[in-house]
N, C-alpha and C positions, 0 to 999 in steps of 0.2 A: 481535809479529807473526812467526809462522813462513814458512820459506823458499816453503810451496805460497800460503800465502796473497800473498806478495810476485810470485810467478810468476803467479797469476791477478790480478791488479789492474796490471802490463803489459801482459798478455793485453787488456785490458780499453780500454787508452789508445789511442788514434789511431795513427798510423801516421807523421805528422810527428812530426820529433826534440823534443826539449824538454830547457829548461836544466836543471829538478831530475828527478832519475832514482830521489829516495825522498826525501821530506820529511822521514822520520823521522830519518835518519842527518846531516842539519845541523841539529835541533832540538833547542834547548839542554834540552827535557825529557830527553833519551833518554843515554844513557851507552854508552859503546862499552868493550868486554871488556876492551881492551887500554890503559890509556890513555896518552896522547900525552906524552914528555918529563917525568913526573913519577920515573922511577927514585929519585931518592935521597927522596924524600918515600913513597915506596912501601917500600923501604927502611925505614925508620922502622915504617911502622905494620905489617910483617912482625917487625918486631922484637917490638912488643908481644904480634904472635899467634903467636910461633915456639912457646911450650911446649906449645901445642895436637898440635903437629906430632910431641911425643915424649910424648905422650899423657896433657899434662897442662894443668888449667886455668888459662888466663893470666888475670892481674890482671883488676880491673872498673877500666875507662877511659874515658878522657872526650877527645873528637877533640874542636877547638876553630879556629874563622876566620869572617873575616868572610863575608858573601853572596855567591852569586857564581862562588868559587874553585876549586869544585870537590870540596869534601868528600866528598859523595854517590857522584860518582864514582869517587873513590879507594876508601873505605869499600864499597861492592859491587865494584867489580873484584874488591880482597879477600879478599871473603865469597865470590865465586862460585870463586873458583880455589882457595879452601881447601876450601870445599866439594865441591869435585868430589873433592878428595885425601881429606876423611875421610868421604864416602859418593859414593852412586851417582849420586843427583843434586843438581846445583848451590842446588838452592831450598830441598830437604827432607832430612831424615835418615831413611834407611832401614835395617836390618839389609842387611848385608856380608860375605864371610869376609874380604876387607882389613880389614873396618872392625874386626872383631869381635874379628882378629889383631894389629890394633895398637890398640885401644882411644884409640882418637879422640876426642874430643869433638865433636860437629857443630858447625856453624853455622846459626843464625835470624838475618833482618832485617825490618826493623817501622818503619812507614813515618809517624809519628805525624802527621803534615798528613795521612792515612788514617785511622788507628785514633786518634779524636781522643778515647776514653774506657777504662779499666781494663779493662772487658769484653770491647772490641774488640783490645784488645795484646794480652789472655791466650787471644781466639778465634785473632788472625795466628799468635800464637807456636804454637800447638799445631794450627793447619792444617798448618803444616809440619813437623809432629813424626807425626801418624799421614796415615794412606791415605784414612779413612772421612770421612764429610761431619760439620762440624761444627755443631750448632746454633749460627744467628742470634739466637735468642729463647727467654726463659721457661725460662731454667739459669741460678741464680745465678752471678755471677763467683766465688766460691769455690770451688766446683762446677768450674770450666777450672782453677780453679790445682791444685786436688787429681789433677787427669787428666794435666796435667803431672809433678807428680811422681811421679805413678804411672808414669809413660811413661820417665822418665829415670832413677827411683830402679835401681839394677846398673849401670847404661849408664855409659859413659866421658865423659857428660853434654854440658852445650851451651851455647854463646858466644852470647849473644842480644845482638845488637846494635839499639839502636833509634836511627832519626835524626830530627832538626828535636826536640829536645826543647824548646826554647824560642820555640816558634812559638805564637799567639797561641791557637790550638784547642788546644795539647797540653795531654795530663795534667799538672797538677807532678809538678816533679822531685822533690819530696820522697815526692810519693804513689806513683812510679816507686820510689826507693828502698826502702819499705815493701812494694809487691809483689815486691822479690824476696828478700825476708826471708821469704817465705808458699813460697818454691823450696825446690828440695834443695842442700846444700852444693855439689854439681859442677856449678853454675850460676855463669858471670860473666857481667855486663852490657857493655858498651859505650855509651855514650851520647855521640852528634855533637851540636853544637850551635855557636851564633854569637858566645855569652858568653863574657867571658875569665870562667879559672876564677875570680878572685874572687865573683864575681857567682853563683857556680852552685855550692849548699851537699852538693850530690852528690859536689864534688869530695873532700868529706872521706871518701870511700868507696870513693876509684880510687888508682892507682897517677898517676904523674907525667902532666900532662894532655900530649897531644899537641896541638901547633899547626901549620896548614896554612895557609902562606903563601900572599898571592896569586901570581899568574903572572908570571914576568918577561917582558918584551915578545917576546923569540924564540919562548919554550915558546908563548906565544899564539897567534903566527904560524903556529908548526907544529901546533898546534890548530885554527888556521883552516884550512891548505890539508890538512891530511889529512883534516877534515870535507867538505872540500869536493870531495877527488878522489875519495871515497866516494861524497856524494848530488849532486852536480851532473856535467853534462855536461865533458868533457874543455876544459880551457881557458876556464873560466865565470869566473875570476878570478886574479889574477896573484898574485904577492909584492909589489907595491908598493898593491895595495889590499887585501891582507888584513894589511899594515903600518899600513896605513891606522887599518883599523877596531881594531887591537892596540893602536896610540898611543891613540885616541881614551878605549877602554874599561878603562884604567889596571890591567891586572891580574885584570880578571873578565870572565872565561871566557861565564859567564851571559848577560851583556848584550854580549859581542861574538858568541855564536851569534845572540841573537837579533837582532843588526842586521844580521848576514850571511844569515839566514834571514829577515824583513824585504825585505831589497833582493831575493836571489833570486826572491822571489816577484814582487816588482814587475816582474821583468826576466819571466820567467815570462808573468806578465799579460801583458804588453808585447808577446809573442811572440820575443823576442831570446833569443840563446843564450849570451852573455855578460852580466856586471855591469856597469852604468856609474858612473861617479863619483857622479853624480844617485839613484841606486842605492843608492849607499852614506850620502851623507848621509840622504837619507828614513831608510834602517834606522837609522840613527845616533838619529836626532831621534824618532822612534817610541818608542824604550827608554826610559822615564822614569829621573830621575837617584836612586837610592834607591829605587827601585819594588821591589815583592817579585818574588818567583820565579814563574815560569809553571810549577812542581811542584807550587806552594802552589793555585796558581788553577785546575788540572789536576784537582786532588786534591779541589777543593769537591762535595759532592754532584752529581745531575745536575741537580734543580729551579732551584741556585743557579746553574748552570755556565748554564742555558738564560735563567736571568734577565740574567745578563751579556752572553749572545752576543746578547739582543735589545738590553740598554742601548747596546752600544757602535756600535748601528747610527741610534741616532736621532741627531735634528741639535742644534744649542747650545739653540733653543730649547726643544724638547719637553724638554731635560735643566736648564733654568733653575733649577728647585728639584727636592725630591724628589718631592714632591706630583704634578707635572707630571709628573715621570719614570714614578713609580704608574700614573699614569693613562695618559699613553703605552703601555706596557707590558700592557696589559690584552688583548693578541692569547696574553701567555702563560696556560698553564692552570692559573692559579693565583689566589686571591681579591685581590683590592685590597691588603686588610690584610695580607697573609703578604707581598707584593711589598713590599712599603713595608718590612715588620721585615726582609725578606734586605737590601735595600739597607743600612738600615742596621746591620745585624751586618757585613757586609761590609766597612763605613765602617768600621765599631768593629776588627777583626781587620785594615786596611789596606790590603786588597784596592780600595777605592777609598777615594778620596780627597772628604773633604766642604771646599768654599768656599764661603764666605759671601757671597751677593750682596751689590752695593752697599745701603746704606740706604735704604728708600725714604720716609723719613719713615712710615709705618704706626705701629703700636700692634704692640708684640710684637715679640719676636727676631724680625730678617730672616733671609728664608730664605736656603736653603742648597743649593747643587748638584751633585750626585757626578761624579765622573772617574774613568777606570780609572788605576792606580796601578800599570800591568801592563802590558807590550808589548802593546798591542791589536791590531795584525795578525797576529802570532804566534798569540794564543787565539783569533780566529777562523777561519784556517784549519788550525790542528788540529780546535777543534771541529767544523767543518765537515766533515772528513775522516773525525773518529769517527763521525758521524753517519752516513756512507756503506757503514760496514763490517757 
């Protein structure tokens, strides 16, 4: 969202104050340029990208932590500030006289919970390589890979980073490793993920993995009140409740924005211009314990995003089984049968959760009933939000 767009959608709000002043800037989807207390972890992964900076290609690596912590954010901060140093804008590579003068390598980032197929990373990667619109459809993927290196073959070439490679829609890692065998030699990859390297056979094709520890409860802290002196109102929550929610959410960043964005909004609702404690446990208790990312659930098509925002509005009972849920759900524009397989692809990928009703003596597996597996306050007033725009 750019600044005019931000300046008409105040424009737009009432004229009584209100506790959140951008939803965006406390939502643990969004990543802020700068990030908070992370220096010597920053540090680190400057190290691995410094030979880019004297105009040479650094190692293919592998960033590695649990959910959560903050990868994603580190990883594009990054990518946008090196970016701006070896071209003109932060997302794409352009010809430069800087760039062309010190022979740079750019940087691409590739979002795989988005480009959940070979066609679609090789379309990310080379949107942000030329100007021109790139075909969706009906160009073989060999076809993008050859545009690519036609596009970088002379060039001081390019750091392609991709993240979530071990998320349940990604490509494998081994068929990632094979497409960039199909690049030009002044291509390294970067690949984030949540495996420790043993687990991840890519590793045998990077330099020393980088690991990114969780938060220790201060850096949390000051993750919570500098999210919070950005998108909330002046004095909406102290240090002893954003201690609060930093103790409770052991180290992940993730699940403390989303409880602090959670309460907000209840507070919000409420008409109040402060958090209350009542505030903060609800956010607390919303976040499920191991639930996935609301990046992951952000990222789902828009058919599947629209089948969720109706699921998580019905009551226990209409969600009893899935059968029931289908049915329920029939207000979306979509047949019986497609609602029923998204549910459970979703079940399947983790996005919700499937439980087995009690037994009821019947004939046949007992059925079974999904749950979001996701902050669900959180994805419905983002989506909510997107819907508005």
């Amino acid at each position: 969202m750019d600044l005019s767009d931000r300046i008409i959608r105040r424009q737009q709000r009432d004229e009584l104050p209100h506790l959140i002043e951008d939803y965006e800037l406390i939502a643990p989807t969004s990543h802020l340029e700068e990030p908070i207390g992370r220096g010597p972890t920053l540090e680190r992964l400057l190290d691995h990208f410094e030979p880019a900076l004297e105009g040479r290609i650094p190692p293919n690596g592998y960033i590695y932590g649990v959910r959560g912590i903050g990868k994603s954010a580190l990883v594009w901060a990054v990518i946008r500030q090196l970016a701006s140093v070896t071209a003109v804008s932060p997302t794409a590579i352009h010809t430069s006289t800087r760039v062309d003068t010190r022979r740079m390598p750019g940087f691409v980032y590739v979002d795989a919970h988005v480009h959940t197929s070979l066609f679609a990373i090789y379309r990310a990667i080379l949107d942000q390589l030329v100007d021109e619109p790139i075909p969706s459809q009906g160009v073989p993927t060999e076809a993008l890979a050859d545009r690519i290196g036609d596009r970088l073959r002379g060039t001081a070439g390019a750091v392609i980073c991709i993240d979530h490679v071990d998320a349940p829609r990604a490509v494998d890692a081994a068929a990632i490793v094979e497409m960039f065998r199909m690049l030009p030699n002044n291509v390294a990859w970067v690949a984030i993920g949540e495996l420790e390297p043993a687990a991840m056979p890519l590793t045998r094709y990077t330099d020393a993995p980088i690991r990114i520890d969780p938060l220790r409860q201060q850096v949390l802290i000051d993750v919570l009140m500098g999210r919070a002196n950005r998108g909330l109102t002046p004095g909406a929550i102290d240090h002893a409740a954003a201690r609060q929610v930093a103790t409770w959410a052991e180290g992940n960043a993730h699940d403390a924005l989303g409880a602090l964005f959670i309460a907000a909004d209840r507070a919000e609702t409420a008409g109040r211009l402060s958090i209350t404690h009542a505030d903060l446990q609800a956010g607390c208790s919303a976040v499920p314990t191991d639930g996935v990312s609301l990046g992951r659930v952000m990222a789902l098509p828009p058919n599947r995003q629209a089948v969720l925002r109706s699921l998580i509005d019905l009551d226990a009972g209409a969600r009893a089984s899935v059968t029931d849920a289908t049915a329920a759900l029939t207000m979306v524009d979509l047949s019986a049968s497609t609602i029923k397989r998204f549910l459970y692809e979703m079940a399947e990928w983790g996005i919700l959760t499937r439980i087995q009703s009690p037994v009821d003596h019947q004939p046949g597996r007992p059925p079974s009933r999904v749950e979001p597996n996701f902050a669900a306050p959180v994805f419905r007033r983002l989506y909510d939000l997107s819907q508005r725009q």
